[in-house]
C-alpha positions, 0 to 999 in steps of 0.5 A: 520497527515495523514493515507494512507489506500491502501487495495489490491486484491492479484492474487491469482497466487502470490506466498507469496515470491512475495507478500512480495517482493512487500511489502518491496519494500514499506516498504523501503520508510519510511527512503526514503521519508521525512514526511512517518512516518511509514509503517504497512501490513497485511492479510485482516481478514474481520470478518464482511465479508464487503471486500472478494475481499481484500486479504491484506491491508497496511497503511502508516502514513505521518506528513502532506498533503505535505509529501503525495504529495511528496511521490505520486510524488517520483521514488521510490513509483511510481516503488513499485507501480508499482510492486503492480499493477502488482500482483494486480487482475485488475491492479489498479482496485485491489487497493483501497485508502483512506487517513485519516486526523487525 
């Protein structure tokens, strides 16, 4: 099994009706791409205050490394991430991944 970890610098001129769009354009893959388990978002609370620049913070839980590769390649992740880099401060440059093997 593998945890996606994607942890986001939201522009603070986003509007939370935007922000959430965006998250549930992400949410709406779990039934579109085999192997993607689950979906779960959130605020970024930092109590050690380690991560300020992260404003929010997504996992997604895959059955295997195929089912992630497969979800890289998909249209519909490639336009939801998109539209997360286009909210994000930076670009890409506002978004951090890290995959898990569990």
């Amino acid at each position: 099994m593998i945890i996606h970890s994607v942890y986001c610098a939201i522009q603070a001129k986003t509007s939370e009706e935007e922000r959430d769009a965006v998250f549930a354009q992400l949410s709406a893959l779990v039934p579109v791409c085999d192997g993607l388990l689950s979906f779960q978002v959130g605020p970024n609370i930092d109590l050690e205050h380690k991560s300020q620049k992260f404003t929010h913070g997504f996992v997604m839980t895959f059955e295997d490394q195929a089912a992630l590769e497969a979800y890289a390649v998909h249209p519909a992740h490639k336009a939801a991430g998109g539209a997360l880099v286009a909210i994000c401060d930076g670009g890409g440059e506002g978004i951090m991944v890290f995959d898990l093997v569990v």
